[in-house]
PyMOL Python script that loads the backbone (N, CA, C, O; Angstrom):
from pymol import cmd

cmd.read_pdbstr("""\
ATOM      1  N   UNK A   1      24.397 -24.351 288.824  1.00  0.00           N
ATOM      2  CA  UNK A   1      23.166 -24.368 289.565  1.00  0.00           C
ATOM      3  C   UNK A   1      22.015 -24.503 288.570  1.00  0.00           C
ATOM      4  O   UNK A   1      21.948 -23.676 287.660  1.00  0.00           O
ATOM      5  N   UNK A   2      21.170 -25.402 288.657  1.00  0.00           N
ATOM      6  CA  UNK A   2      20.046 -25.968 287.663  1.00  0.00           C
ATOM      7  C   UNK A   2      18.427 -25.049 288.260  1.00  0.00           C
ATOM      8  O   UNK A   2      18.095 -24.924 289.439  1.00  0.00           O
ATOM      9  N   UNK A   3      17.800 -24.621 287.263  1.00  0.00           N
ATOM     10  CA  UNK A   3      16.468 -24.257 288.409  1.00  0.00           C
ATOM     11  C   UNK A   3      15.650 -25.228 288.397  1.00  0.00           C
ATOM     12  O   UNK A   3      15.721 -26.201 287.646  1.00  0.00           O
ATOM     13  N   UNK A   4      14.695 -24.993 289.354  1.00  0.00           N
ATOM     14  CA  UNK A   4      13.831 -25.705 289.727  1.00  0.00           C
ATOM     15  C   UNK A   4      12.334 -25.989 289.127  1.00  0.00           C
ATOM     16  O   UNK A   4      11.652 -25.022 288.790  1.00  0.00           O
ATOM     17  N   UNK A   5      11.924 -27.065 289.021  1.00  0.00           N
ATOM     18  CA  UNK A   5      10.649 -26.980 287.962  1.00  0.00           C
ATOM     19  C   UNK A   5       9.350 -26.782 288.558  1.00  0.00           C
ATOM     20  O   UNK A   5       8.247 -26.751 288.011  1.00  0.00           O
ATOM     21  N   UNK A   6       9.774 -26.609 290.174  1.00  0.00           N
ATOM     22  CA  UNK A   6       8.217 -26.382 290.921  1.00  0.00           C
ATOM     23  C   UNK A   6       7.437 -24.950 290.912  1.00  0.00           C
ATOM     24  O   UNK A   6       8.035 -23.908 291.179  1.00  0.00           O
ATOM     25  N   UNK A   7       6.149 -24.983 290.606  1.00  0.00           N
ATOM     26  CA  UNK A   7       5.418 -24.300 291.212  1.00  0.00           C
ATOM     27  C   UNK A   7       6.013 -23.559 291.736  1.00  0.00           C
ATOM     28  O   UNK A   7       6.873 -23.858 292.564  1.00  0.00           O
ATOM     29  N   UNK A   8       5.560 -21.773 291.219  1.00  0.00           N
ATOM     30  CA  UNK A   8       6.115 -20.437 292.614  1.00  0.00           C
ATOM     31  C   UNK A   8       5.155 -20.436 293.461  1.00  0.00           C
ATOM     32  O   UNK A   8       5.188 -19.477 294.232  1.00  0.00           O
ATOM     33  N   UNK A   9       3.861 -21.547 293.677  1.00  0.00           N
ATOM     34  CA  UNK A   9       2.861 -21.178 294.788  1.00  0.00           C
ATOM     35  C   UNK A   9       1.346 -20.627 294.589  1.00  0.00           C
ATOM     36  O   UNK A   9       0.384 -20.586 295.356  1.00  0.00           O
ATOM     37  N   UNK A  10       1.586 -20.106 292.859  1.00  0.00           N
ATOM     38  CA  UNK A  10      -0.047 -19.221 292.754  1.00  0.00           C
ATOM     39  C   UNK A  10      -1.119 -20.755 292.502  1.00  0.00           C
ATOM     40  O   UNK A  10      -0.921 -21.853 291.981  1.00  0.00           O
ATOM     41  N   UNK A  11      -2.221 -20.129 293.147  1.00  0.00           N
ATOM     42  CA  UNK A  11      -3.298 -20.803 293.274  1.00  0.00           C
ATOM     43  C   UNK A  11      -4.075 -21.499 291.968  1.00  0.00           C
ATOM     44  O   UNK A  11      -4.683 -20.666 291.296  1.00  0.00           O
ATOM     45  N   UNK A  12      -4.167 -22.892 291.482  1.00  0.00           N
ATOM     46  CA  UNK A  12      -4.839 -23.316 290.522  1.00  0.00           C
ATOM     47  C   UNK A  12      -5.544 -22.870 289.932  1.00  0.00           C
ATOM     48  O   UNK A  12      -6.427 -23.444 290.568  1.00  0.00           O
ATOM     49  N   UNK A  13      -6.278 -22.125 288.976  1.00  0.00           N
ATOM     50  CA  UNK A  13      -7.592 -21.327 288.620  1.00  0.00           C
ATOM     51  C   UNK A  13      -8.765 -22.162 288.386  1.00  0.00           C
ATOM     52  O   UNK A  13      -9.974 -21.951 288.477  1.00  0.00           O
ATOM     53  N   UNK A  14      -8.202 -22.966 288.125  1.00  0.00           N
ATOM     54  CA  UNK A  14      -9.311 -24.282 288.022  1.00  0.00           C
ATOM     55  C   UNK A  14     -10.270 -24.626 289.280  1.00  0.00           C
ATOM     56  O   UNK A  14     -11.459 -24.781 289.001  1.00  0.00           O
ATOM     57  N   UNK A  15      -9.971 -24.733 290.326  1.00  0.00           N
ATOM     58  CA  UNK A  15     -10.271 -25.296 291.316  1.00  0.00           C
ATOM     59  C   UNK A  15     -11.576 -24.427 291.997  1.00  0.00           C
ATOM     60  O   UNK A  15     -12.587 -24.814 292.583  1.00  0.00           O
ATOM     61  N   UNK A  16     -11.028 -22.952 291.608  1.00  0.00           N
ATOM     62  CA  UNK A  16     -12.521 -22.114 292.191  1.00  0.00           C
ATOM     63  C   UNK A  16     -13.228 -21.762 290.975  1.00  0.00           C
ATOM     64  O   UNK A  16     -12.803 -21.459 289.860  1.00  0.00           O
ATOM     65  N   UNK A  17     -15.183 -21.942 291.748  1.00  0.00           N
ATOM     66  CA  UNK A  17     -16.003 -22.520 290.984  1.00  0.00           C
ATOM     67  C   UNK A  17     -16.319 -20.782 290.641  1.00  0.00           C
ATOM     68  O   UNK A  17     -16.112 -19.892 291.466  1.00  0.00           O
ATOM     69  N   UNK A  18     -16.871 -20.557 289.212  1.00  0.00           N
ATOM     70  CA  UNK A  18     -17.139 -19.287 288.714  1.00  0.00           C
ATOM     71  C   UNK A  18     -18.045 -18.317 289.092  1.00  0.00           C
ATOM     72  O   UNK A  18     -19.256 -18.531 289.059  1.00  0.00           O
ATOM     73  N   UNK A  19     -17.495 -17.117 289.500  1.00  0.00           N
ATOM     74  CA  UNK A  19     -18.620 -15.868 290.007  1.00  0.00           C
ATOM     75  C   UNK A  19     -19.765 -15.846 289.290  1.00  0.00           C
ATOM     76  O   UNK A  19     -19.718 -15.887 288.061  1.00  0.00           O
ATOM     77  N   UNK A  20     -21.053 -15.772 290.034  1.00  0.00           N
ATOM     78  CA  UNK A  20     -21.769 -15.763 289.548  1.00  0.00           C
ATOM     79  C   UNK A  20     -22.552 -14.865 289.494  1.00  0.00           C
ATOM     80  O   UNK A  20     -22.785 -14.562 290.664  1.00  0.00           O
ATOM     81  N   UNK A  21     -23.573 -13.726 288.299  1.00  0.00           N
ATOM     82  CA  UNK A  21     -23.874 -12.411 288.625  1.00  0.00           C
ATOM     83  C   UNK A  21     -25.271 -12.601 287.987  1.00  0.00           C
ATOM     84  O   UNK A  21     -25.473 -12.759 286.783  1.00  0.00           O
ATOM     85  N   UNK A  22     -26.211 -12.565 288.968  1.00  0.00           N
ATOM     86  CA  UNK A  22     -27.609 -12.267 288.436  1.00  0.00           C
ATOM     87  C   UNK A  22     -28.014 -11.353 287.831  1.00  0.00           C
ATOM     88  O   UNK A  22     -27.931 -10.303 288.468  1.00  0.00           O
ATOM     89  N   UNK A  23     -28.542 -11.241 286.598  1.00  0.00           N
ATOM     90  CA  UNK A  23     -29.030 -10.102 286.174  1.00  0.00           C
ATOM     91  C   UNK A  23     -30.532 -10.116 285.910  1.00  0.00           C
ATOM     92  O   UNK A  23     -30.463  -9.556 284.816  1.00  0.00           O
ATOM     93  N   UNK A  24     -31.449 -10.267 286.030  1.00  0.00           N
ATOM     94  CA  UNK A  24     -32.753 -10.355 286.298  1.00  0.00           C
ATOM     95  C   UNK A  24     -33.775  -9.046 285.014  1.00  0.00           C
ATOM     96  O   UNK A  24     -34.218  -7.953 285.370  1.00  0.00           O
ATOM     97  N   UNK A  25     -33.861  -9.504 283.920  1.00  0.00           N
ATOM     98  CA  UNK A  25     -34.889  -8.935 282.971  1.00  0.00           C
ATOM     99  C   UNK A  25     -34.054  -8.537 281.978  1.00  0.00           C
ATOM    100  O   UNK A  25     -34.483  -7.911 281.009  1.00  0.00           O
ATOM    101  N   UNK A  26     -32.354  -8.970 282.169  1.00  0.00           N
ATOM    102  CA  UNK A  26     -31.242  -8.740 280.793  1.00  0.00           C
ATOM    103  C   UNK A  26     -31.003  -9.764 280.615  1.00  0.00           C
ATOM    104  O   UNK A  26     -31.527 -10.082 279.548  1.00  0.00           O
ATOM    105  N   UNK A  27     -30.276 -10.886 281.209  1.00  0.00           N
ATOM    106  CA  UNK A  27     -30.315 -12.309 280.699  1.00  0.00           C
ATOM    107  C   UNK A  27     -31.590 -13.250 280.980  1.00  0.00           C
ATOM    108  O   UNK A  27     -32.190 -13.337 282.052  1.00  0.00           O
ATOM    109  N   UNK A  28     -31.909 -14.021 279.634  1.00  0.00           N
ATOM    110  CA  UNK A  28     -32.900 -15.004 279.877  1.00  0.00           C
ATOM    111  C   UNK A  28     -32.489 -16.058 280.850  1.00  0.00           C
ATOM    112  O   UNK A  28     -31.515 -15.931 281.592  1.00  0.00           O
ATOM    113  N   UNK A  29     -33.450 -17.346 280.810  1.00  0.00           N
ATOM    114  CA  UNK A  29     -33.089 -18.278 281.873  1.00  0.00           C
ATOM    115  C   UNK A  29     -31.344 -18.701 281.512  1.00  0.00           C
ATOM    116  O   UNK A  29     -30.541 -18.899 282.423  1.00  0.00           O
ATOM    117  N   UNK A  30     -31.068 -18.765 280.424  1.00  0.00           N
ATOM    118  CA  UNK A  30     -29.765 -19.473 280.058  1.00  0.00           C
ATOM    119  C   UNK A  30     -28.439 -18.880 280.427  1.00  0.00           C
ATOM    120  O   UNK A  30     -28.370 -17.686 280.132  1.00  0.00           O
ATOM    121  N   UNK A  31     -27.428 -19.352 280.958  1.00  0.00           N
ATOM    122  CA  UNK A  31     -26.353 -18.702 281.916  1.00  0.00           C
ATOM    123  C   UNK A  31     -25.474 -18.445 280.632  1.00  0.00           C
ATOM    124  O   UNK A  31     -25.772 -19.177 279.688  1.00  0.00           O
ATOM    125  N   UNK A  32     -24.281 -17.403 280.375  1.00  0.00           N
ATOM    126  CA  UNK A  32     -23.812 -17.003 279.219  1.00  0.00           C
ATOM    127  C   UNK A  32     -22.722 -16.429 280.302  1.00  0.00           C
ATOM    128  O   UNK A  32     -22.965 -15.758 281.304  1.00  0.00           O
ATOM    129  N   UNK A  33     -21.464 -16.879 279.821  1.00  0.00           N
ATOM    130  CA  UNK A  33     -20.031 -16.667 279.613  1.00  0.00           C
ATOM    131  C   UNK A  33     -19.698 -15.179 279.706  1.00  0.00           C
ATOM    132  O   UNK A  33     -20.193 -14.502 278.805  1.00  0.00           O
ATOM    133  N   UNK A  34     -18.830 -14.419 280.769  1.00  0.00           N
ATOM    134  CA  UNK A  34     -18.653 -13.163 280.664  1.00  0.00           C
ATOM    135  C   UNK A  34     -17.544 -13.197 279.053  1.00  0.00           C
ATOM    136  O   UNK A  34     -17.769 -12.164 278.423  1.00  0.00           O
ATOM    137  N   UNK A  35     -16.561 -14.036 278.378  1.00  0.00           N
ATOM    138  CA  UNK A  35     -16.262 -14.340 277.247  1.00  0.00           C
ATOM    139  C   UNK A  35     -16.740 -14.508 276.390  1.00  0.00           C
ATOM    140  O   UNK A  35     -16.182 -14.104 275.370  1.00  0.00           O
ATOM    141  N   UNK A  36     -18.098 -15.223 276.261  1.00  0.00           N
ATOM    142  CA  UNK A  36     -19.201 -15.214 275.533  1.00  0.00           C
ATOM    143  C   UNK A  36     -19.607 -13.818 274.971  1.00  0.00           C
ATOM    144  O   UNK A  36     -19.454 -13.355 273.840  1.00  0.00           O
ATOM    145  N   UNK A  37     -20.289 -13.170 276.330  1.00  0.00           N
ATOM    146  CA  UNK A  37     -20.671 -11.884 275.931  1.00  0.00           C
ATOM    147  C   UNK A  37     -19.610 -11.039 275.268  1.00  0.00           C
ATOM    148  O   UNK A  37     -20.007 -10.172 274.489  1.00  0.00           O
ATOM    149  N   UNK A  38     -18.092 -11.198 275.506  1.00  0.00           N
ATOM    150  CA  UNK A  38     -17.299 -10.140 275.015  1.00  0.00           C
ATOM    151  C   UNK A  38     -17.366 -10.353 273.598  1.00  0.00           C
ATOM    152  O   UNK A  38     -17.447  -9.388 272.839  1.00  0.00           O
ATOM    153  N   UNK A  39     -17.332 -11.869 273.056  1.00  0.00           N
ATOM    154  CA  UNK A  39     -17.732 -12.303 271.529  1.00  0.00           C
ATOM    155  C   UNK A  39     -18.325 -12.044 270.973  1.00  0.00           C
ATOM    156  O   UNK A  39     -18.190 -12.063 269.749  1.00  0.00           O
ATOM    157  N   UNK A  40     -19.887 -11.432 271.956  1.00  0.00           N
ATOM    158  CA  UNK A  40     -20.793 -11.319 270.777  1.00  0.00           C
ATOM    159  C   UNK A  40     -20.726 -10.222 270.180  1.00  0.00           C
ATOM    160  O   UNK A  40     -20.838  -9.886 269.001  1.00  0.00           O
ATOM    161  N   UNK A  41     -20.408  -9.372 271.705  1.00  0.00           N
ATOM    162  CA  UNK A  41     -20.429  -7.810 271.337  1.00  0.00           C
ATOM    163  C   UNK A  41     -19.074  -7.383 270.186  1.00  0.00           C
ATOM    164  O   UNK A  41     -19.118  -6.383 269.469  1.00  0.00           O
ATOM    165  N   UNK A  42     -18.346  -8.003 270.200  1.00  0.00           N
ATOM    166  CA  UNK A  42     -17.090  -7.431 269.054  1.00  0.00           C
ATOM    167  C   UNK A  42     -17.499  -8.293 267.830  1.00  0.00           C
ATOM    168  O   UNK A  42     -16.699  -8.031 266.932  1.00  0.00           O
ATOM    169  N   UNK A  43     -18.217  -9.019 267.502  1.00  0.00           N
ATOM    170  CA  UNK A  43     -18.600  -9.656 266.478  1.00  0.00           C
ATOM    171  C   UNK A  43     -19.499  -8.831 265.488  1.00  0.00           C
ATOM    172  O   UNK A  43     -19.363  -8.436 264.330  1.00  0.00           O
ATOM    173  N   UNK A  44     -20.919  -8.701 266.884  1.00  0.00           N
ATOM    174  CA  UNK A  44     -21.300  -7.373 266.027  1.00  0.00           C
ATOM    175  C   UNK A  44     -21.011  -6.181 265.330  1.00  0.00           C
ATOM    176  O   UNK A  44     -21.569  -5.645 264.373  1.00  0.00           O
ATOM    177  N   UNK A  45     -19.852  -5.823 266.125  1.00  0.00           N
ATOM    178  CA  UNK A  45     -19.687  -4.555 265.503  1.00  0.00           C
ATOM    179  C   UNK A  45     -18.359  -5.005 264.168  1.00  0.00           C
ATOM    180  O   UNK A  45     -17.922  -4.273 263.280  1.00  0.00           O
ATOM    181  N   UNK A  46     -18.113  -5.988 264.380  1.00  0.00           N
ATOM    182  CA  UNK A  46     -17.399  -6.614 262.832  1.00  0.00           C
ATOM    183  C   UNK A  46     -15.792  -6.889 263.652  1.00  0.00           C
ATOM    184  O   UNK A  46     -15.025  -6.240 262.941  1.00  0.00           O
ATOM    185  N   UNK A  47     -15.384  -7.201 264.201  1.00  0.00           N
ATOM    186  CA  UNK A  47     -14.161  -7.772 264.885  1.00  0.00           C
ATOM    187  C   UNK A  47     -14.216  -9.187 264.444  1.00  0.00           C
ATOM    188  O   UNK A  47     -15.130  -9.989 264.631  1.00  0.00           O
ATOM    189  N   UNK A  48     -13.398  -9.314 263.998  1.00  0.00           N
ATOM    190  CA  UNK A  48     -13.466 -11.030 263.576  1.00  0.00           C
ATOM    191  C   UNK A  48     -12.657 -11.697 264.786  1.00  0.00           C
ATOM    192  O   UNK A  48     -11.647 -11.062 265.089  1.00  0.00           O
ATOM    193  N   UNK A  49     -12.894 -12.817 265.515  1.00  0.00           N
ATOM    194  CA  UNK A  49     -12.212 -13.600 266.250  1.00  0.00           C
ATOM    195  C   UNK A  49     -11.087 -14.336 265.869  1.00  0.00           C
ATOM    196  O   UNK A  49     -11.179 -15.340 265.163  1.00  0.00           O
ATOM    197  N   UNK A  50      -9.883 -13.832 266.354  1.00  0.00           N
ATOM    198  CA  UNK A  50      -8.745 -14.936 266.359  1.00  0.00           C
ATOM    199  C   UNK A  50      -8.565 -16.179 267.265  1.00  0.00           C
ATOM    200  O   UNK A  50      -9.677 -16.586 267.599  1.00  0.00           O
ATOM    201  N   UNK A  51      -7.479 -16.991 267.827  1.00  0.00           N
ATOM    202  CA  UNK A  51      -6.973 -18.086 268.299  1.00  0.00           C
ATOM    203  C   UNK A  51      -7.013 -17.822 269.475  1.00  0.00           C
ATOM    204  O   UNK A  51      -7.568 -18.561 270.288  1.00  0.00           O
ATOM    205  N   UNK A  52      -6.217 -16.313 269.899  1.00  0.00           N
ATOM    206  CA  UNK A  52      -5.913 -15.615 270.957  1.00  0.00           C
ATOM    207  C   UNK A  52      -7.289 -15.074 271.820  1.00  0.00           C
ATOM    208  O   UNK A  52      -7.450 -14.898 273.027  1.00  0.00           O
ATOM    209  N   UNK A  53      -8.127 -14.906 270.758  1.00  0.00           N
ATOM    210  CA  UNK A  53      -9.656 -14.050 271.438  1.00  0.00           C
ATOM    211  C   UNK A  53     -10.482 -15.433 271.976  1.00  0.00           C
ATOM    212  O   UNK A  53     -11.275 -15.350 272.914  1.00  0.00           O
ATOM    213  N   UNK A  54     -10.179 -16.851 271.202  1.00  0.00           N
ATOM    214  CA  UNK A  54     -10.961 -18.034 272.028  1.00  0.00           C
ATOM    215  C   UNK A  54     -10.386 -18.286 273.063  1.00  0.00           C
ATOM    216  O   UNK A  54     -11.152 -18.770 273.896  1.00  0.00           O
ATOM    217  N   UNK A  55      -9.476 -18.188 273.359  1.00  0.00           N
ATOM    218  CA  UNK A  55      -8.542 -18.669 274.275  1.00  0.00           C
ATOM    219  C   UNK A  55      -8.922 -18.121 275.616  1.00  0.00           C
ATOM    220  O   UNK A  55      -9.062 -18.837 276.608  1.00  0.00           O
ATOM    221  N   UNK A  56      -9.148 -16.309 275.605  1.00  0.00           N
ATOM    222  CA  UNK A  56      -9.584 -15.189 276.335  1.00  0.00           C
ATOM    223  C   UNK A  56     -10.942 -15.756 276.809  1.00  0.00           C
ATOM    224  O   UNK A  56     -10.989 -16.234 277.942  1.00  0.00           O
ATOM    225  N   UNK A  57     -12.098 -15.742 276.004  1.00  0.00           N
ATOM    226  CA  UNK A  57     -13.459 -15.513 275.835  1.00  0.00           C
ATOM    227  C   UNK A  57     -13.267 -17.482 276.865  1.00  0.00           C
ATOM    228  O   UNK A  57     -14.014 -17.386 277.839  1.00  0.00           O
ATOM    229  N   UNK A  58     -12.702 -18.680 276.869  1.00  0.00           N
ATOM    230  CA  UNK A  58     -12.911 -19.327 277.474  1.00  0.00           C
ATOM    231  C   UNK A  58     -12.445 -19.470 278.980  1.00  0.00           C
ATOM    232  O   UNK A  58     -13.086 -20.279 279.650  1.00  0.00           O
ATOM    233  N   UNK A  59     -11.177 -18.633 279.740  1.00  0.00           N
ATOM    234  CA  UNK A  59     -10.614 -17.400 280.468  1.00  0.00           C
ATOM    235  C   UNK A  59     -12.243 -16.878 280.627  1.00  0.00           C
ATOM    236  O   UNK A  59     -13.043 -17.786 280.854  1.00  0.00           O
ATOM    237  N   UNK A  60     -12.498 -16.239 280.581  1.00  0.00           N
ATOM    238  CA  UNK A  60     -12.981 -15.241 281.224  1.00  0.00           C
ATOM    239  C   UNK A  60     -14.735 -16.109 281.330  1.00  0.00           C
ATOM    240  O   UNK A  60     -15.611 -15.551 281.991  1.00  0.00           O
ATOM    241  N   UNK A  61     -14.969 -17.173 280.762  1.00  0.00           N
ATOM    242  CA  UNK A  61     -16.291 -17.796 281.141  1.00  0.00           C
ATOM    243  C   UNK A  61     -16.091 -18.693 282.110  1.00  0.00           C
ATOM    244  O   UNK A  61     -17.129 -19.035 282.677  1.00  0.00           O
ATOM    245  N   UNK A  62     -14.577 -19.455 282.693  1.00  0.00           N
ATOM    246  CA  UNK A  62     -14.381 -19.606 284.069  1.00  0.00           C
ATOM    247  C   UNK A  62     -14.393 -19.028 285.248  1.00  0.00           C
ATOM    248  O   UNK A  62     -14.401 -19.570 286.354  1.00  0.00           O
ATOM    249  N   UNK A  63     -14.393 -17.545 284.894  1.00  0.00           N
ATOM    250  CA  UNK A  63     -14.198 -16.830 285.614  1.00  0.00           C
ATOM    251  C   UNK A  63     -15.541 -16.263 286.333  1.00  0.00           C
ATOM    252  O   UNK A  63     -15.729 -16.233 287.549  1.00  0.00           O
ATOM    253  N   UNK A  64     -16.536 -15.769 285.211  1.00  0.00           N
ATOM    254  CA  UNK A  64     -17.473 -15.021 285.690  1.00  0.00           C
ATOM    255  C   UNK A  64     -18.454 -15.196 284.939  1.00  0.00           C
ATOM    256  O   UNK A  64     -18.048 -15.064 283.784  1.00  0.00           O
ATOM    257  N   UNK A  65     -19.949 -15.511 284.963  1.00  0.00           N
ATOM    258  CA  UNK A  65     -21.543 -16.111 284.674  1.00  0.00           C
ATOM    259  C   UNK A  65     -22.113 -15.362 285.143  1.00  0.00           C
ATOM    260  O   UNK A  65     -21.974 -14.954 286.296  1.00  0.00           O
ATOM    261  N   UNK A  66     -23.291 -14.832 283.927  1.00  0.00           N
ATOM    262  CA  UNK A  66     -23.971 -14.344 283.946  1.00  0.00           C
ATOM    263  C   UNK A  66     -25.454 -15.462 283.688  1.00  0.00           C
ATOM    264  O   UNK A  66     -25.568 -16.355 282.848  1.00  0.00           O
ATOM    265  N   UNK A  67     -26.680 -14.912 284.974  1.00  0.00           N
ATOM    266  CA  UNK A  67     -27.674 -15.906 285.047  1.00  0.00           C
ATOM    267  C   UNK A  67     -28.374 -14.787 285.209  1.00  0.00           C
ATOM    268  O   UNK A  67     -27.911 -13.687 285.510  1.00  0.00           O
ATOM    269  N   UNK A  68     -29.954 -15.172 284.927  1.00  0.00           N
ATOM    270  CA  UNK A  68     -30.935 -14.709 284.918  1.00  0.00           C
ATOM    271  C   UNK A  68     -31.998 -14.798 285.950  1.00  0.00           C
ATOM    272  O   UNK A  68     -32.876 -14.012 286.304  1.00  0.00           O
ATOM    273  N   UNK A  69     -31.588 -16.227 286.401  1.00  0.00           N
ATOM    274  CA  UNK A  69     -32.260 -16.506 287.814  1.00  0.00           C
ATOM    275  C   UNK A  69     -31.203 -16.468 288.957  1.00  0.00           C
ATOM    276  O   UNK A  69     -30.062 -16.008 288.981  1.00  0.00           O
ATOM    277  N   UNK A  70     -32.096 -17.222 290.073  1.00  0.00           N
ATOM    278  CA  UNK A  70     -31.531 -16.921 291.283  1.00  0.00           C
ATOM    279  C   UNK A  70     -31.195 -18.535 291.488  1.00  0.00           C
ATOM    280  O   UNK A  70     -31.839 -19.530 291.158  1.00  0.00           O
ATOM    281  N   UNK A  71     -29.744 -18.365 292.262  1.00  0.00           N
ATOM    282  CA  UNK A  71     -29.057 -20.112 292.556  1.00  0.00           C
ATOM    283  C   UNK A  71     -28.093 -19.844 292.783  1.00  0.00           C
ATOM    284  O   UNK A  71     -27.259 -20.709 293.053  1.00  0.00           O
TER     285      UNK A  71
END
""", "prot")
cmd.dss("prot")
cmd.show_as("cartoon", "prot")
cmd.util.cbc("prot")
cmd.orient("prot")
């Protein structure tokens, strides 16, 4: 018996467009990556970024945006 190469069914991640979270007098006009932000903040404190942490930080800026305005 050979398995099968299809799809178990979970939903594309691609396809839905990224949460979006206003923050109004913390982010400027420019929209920034919830991955982004996790970068900057472990950078500062001296975490150096691996292969595995870009990979994450671009993961998680599909996921969820941070804006400053309203849209």
């Amino acid at each position: 018996m050979t398995k099968s190469s299809q799809s178990t069914g979970s939903p594309d991640q691609s396809k839905h467009p990224p949460h979006r979270v206003r923050l109004p007098g913390f982010i400027t006009d420019e929209e920034i990556g919830l991955g982004d932000v996790i970068k900057r903040a472990t950078s500062y404190i001296g975490i150096k970024p691996c292969g595995g942490c870009q990979r994450r930080a671009a993961a998680l800026n599909r996921w969820v945006i941070f804006t400053g305005r309203a849209g």
